[in-house]
Z-matrix of the N, CA and C atoms (Angstrom, degrees):
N
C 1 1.410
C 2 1.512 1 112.95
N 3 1.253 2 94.74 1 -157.18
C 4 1.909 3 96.74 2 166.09
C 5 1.201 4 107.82 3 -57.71
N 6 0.651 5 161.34 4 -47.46
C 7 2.153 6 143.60 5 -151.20
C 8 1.648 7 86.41 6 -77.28
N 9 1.294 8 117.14 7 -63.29
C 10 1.367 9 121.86 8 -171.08
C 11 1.663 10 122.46 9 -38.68
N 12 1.502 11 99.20 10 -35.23
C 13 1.756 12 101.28 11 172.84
C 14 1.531 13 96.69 12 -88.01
N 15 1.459 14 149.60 13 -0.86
C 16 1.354 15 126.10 14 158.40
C 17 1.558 16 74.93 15 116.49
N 18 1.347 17 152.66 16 32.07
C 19 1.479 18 129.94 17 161.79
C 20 1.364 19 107.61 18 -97.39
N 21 1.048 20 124.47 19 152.09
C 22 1.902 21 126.39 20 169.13
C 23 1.548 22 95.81 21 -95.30
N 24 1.085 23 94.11 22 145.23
C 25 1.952 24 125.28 23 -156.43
C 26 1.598 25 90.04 24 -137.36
N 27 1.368 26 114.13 25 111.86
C 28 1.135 27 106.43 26 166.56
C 29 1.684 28 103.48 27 -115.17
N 30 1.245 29 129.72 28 -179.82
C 31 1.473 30 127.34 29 -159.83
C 32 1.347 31 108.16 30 -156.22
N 33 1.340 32 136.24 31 90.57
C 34 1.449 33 119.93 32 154.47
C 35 1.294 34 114.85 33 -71.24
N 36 1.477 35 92.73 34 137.88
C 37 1.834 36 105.39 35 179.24
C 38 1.621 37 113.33 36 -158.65
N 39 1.141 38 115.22 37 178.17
C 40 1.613 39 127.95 38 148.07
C 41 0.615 40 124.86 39 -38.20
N 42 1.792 41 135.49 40 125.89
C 43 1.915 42 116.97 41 163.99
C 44 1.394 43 123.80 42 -39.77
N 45 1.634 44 99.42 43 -24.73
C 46 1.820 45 98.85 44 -166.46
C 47 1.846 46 107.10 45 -61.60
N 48 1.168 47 98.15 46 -17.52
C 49 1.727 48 92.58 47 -175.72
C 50 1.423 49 111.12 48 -112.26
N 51 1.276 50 115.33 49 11.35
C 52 1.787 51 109.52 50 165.79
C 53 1.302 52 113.65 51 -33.12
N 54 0.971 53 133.50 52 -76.49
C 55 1.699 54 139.22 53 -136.64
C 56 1.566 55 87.15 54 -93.49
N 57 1.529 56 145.30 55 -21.34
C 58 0.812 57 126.79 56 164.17
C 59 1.703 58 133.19 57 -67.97
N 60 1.267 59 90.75 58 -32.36
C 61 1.937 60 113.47 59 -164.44
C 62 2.084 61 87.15 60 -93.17
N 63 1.464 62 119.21 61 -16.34
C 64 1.498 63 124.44 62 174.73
C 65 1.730 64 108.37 63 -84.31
N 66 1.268 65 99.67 64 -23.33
C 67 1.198 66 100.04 65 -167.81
C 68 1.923 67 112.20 66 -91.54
N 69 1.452 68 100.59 67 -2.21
C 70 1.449 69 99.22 68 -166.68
C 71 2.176 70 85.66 69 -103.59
N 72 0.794 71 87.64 70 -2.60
C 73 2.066 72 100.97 71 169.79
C 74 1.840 73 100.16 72 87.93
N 75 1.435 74 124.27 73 29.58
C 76 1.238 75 124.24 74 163.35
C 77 1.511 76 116.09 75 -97.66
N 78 1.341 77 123.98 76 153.07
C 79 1.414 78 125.43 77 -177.23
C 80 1.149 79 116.56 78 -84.27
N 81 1.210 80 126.09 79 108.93
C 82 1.553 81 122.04 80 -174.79
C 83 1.868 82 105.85 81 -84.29
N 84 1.082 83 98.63 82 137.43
C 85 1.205 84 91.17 83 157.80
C 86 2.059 85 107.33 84 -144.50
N 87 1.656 86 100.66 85 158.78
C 88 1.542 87 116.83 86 -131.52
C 89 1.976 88 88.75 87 -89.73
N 90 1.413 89 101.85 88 99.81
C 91 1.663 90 91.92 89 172.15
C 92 2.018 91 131.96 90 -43.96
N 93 1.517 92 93.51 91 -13.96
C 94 1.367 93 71.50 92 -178.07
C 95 1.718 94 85.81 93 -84.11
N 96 1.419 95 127.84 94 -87.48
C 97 0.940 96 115.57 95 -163.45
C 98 2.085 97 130.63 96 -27.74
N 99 1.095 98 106.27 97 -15.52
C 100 1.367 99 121.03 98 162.82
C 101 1.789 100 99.50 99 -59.92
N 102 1.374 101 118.88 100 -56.14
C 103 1.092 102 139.49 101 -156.68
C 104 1.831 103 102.23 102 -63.02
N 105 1.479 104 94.65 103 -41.41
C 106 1.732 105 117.51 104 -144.97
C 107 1.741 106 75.50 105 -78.21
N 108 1.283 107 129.81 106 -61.70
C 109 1.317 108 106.39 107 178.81
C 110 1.358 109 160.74 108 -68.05
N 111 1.449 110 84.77 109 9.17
C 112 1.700 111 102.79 110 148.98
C 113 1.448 112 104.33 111 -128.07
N 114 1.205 113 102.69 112 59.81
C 115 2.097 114 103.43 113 154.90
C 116 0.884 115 133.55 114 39.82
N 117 1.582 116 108.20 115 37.64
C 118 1.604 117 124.95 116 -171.68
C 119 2.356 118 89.95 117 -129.36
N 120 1.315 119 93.35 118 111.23
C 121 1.268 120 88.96 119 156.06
C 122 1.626 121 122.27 120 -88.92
N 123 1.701 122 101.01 121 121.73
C 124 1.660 123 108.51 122 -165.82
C 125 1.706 124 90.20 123 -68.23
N 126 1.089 125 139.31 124 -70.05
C 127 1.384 126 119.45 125 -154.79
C 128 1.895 127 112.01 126 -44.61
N 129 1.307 128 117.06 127 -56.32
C 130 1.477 129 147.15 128 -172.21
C 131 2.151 130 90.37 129 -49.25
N 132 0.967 131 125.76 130 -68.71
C 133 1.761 132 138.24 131 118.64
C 134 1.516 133 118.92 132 28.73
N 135 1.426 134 97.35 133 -63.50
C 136 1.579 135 98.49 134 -164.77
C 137 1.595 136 88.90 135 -108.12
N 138 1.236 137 141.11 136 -33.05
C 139 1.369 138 142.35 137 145.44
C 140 1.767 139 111.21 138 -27.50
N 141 1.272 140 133.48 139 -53.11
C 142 0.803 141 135.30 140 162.61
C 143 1.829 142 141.73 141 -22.07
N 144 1.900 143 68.56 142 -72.93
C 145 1.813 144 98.14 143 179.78
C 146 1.352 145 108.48 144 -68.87
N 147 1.431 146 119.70 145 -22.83
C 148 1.471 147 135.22 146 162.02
C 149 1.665 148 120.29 147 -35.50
N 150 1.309 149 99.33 148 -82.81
C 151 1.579 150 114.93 149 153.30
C 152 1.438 151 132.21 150 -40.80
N 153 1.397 152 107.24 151 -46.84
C 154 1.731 153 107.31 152 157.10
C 155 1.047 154 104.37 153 -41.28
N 156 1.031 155 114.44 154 -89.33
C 157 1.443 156 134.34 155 -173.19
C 158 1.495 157 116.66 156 -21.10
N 159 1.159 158 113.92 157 -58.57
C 160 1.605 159 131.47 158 -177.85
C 161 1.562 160 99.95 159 -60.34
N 162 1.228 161 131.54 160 -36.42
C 163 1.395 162 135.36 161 -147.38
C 164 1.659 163 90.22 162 -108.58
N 165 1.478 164 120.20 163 -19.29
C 166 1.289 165 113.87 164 -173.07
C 167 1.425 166 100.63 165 -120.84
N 168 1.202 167 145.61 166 30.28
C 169 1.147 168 151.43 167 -162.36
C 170 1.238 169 107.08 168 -103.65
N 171 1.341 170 128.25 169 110.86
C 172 1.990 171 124.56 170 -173.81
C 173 1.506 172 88.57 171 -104.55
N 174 1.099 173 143.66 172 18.90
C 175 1.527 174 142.98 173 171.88
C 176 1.464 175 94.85 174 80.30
N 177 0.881 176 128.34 175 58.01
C 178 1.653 177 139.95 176 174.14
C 179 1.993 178 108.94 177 -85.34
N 180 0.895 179 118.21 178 75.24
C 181 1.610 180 122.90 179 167.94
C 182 1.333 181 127.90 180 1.22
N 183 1.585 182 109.64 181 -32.77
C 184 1.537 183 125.20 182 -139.95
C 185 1.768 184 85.52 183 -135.02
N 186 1.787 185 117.56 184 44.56
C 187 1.651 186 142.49 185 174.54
C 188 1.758 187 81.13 186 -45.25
N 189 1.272 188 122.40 187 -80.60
C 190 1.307 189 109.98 188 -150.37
C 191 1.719 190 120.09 189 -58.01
N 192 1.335 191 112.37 190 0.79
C 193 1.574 192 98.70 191 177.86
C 194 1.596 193 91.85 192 -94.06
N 195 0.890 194 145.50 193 -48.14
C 196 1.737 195 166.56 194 166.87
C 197 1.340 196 94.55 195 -27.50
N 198 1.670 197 131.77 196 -55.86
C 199 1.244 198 121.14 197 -170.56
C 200 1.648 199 115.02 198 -104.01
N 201 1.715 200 99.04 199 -0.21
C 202 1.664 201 108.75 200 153.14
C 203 1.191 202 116.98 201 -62.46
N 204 1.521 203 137.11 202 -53.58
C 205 1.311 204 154.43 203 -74.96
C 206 1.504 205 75.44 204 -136.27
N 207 1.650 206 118.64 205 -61.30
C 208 1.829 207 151.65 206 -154.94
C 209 2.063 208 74.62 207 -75.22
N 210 1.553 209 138.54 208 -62.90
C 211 0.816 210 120.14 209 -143.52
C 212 1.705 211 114.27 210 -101.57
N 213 0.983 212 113.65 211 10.43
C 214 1.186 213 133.27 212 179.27
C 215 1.643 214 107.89 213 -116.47
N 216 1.517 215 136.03 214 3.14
C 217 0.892 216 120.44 215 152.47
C 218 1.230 217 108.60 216 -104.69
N 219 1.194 218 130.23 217 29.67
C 220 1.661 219 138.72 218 -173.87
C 221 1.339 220 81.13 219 -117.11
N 222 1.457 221 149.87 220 -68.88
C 223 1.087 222 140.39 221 -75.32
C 224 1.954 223 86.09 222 -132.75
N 225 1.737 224 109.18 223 -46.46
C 226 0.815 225 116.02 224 -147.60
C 227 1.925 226 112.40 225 -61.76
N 228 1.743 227 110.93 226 -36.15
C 229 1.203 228 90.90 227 178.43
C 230 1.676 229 117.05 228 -74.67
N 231 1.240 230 126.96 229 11.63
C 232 1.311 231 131.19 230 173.81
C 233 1.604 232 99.83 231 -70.22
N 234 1.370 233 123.00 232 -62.74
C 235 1.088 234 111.18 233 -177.32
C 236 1.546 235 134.21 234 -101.83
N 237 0.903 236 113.31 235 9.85
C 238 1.735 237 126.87 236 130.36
C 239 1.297 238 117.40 237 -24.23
N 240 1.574 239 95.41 238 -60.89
C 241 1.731 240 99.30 239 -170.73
C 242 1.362 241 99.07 240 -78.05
N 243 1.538 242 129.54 241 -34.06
C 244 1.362 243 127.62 242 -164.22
C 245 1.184 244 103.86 243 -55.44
């Protein structure tokens, strides 16, 4: 893939996939702590967008663009700055 032609791949993710997303030779680095430095606790976060969601929910089928939509306007000036 990319690492293999010589590009740096960096990866925000979950801890659960460090050593996997490390192992393909990209730099992971750990969204909550990405998160933690601008004063947003990611778990507390996704608890949140939860409740949006629930409270804004018209029974719409297609929950995961609705609770994309709720978590990506939380999310986005975090990684702007990232």
């Amino acid at each position: 893939g990319l690492v293999k032609r010589d590009l740096q791949v960096e990866y925000v993710c979950d801890a659960a996939f460090r050593d996997a997303i490390r192992e393909t030779g990209a730099i992971f680095h750990d969204v909550e702590d990405i998160c933690a430095e601008h004063g947003i606790n990611f778990k507390e976060m996704l608890v949140d967008c939860l409740a949006e969601y629930a409270e804004d929910n018209s029974g719409d089928p297609a929950w995961g663009n609705i609770f994309g939509s709720i978590a990506t306007e939380k999310l986005i000036p975090v990684f702007l700055d990232f």
